[in-house]
DRENSE-915357 format. One record per residue: residue number from 1; residue in one letter; chain; z, x, y of N, C-alpha, C, CB in turn. Coordinates in steps of 0.1 Angstrom, whole numbers, plus 5000, padded with zeros to 4 digits. Atoms other than C-alpha are relative to their C-alpha. Glycine has a CB too. Example, Ala and Ser with C-alpha at 12.3 -4.5 7.8 and 13.67 -1.06 7.14 Angstrom:
# residues 2
resi;resn;chain;n.z;n.x;n.y;ca.z;ca.x;ca.y;c.z;c.x;c.y;cb.z;cb.x;cb.y
1;a;A;5000;5009;4988;5078;5123;4955;5000;5009;5012;5012;4990;5000 $
2;s;A;5000;4991;4989;5071;5137;4989;5008;4992;5011;4986;5004;5005 $
END
This chain:
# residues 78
resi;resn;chain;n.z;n.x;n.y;ca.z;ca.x;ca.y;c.z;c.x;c.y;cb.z;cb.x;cb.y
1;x;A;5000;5008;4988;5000;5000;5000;5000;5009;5013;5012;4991;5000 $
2;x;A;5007;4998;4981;4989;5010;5039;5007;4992;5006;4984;4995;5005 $
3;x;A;4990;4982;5001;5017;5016;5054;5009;4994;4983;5019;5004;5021 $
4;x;A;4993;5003;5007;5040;5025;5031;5013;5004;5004;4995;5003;4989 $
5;x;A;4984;4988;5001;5081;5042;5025;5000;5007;4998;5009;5001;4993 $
6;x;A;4995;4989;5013;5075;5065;5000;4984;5002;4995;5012;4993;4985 $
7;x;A;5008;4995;5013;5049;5064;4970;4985;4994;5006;5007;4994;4982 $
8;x;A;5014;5007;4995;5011;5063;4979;4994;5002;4982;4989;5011;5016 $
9;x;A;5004;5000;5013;4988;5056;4946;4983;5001;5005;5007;4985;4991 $
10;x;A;5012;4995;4993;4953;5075;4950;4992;4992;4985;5000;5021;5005 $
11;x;A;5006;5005;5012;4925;5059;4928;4985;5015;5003;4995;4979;5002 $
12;x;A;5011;4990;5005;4901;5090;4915;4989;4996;4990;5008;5010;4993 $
13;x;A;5011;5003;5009;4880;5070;4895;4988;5005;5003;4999;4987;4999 $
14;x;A;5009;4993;4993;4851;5082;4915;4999;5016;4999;5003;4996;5012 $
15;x;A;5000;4983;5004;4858;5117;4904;5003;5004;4987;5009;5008;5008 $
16;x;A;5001;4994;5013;4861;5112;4865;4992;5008;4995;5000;4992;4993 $
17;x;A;5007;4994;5008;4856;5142;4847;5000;5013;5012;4985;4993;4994 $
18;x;A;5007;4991;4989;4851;5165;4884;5015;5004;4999;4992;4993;5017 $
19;x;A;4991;4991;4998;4874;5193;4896;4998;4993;5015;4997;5016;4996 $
20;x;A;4993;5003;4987;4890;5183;4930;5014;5004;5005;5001;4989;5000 $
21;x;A;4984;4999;4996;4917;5191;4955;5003;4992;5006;5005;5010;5007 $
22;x;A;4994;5015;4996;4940;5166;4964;5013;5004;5013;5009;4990;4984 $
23;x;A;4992;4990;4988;4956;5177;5000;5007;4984;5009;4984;5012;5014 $
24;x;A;4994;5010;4986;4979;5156;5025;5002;5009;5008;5013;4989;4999 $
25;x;A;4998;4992;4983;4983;5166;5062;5008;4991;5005;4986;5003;5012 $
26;x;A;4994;5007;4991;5007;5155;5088;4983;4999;5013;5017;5011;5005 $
27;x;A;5010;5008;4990;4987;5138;5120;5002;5017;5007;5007;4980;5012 $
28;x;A;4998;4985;4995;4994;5178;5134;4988;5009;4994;5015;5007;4996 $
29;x;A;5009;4993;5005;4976;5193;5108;5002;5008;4988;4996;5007;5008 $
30;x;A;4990;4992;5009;5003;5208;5088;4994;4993;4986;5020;4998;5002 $
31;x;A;5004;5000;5012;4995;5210;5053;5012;4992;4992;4997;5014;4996 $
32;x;A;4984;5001;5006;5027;5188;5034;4998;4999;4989;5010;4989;5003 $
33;x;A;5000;4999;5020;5014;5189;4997;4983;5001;4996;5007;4979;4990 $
34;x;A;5013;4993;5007;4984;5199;4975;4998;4999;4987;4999;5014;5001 $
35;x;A;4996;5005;5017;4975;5195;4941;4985;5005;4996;5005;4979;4996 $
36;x;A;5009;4996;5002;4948;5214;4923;4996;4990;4987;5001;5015;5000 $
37;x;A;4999;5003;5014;4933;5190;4892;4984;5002;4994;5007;4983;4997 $
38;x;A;5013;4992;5006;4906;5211;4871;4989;4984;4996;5007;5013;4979 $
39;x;A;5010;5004;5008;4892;5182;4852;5007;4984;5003;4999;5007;4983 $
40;x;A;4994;5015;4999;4902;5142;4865;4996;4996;4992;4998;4990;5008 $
41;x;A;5000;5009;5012;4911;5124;4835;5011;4987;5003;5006;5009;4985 $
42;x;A;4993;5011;4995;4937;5102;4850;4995;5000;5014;5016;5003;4999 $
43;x;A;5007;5003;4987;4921;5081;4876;5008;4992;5006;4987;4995;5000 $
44;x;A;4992;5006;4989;4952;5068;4892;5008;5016;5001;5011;4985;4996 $
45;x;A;4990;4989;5001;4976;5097;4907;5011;4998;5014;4992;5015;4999 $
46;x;A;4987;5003;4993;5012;5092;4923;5002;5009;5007;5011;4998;4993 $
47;x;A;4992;4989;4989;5025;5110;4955;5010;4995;5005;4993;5004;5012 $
48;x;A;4988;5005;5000;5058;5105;4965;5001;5009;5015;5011;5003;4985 $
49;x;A;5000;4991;4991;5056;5118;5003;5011;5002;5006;4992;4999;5008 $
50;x;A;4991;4997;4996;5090;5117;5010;5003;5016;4987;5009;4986;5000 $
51;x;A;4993;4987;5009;5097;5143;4979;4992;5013;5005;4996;4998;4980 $
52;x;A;5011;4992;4994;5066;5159;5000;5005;5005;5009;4989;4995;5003 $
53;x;A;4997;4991;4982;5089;5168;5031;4999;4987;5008;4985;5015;5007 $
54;x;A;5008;5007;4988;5072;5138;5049;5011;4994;5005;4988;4987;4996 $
55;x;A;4984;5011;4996;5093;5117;5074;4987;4990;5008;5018;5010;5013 $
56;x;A;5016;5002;4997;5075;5090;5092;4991;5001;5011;4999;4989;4998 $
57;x;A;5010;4995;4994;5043;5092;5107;4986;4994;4992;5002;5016;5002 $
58;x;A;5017;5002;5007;5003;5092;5099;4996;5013;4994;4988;4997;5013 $
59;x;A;5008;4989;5009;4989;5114;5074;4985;5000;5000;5003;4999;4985 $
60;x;A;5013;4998;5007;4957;5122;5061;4997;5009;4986;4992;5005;5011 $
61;x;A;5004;4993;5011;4948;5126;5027;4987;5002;4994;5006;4996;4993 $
62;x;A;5013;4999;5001;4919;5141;5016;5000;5007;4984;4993;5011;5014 $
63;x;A;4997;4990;5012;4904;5151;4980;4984;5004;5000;5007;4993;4984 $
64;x;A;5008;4991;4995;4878;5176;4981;4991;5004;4978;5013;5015;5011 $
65;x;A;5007;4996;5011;4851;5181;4955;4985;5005;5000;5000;4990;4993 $
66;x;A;5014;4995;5000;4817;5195;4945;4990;4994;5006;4994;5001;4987 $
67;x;A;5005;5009;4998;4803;5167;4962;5001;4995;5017;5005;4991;4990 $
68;x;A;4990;4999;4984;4825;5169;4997;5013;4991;5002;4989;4994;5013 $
69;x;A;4983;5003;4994;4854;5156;5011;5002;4984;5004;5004;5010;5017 $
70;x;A;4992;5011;4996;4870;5123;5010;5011;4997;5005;5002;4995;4993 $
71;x;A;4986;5005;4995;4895;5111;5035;5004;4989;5006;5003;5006;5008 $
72;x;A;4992;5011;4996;4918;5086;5043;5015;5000;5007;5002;4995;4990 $
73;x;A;4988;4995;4993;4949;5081;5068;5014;4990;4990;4998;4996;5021 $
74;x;A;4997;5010;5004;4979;5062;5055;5015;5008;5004;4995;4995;4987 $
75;x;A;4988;4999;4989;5010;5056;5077;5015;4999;4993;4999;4985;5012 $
76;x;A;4989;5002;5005;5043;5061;5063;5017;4995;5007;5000;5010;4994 $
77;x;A;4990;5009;4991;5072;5040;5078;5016;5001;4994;4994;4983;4998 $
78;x;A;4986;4996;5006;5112;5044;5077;5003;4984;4991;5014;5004;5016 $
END
């Protein structure tokens, strides 16, 4: 859900089988989590941006593949 508390839930279906990186940013630019996955086989994947550091604000999460860069903002609320 957009916004959320806590846990955002990324759908990768669109990248079964691909190598991708899975990055969030603060609205600054700061880097607050990363996640390298060689081969998407699970096309849902959990982030928990409070366990990420986050507090709230607007992110941007992006996942990055052979193909280019998908992003999205999503606002996390106290």
């Amino acid at each position: 859900p957009n916004p959320t508390t806590d846990r955002i839930w990324l759908d990768l279906s669109d990248f079964a089988g691909e190598s991708v990186t899975v990055s969030i940013h603060s609205d600054l630019g700061r880097l607050m989590w990363k996640r390298h996955i060689p081969t998407v086989a699970d096309l849902k994947l959990s982030v928990s941006l409070r366990e990420a550091g986050a507090a709230a604000g607007i992110y941007t999460v992006g996942v990055r593949s052979a193909g280019g860069v998908v992003a999205k903002r999503v606002v996390l609320v106290e």
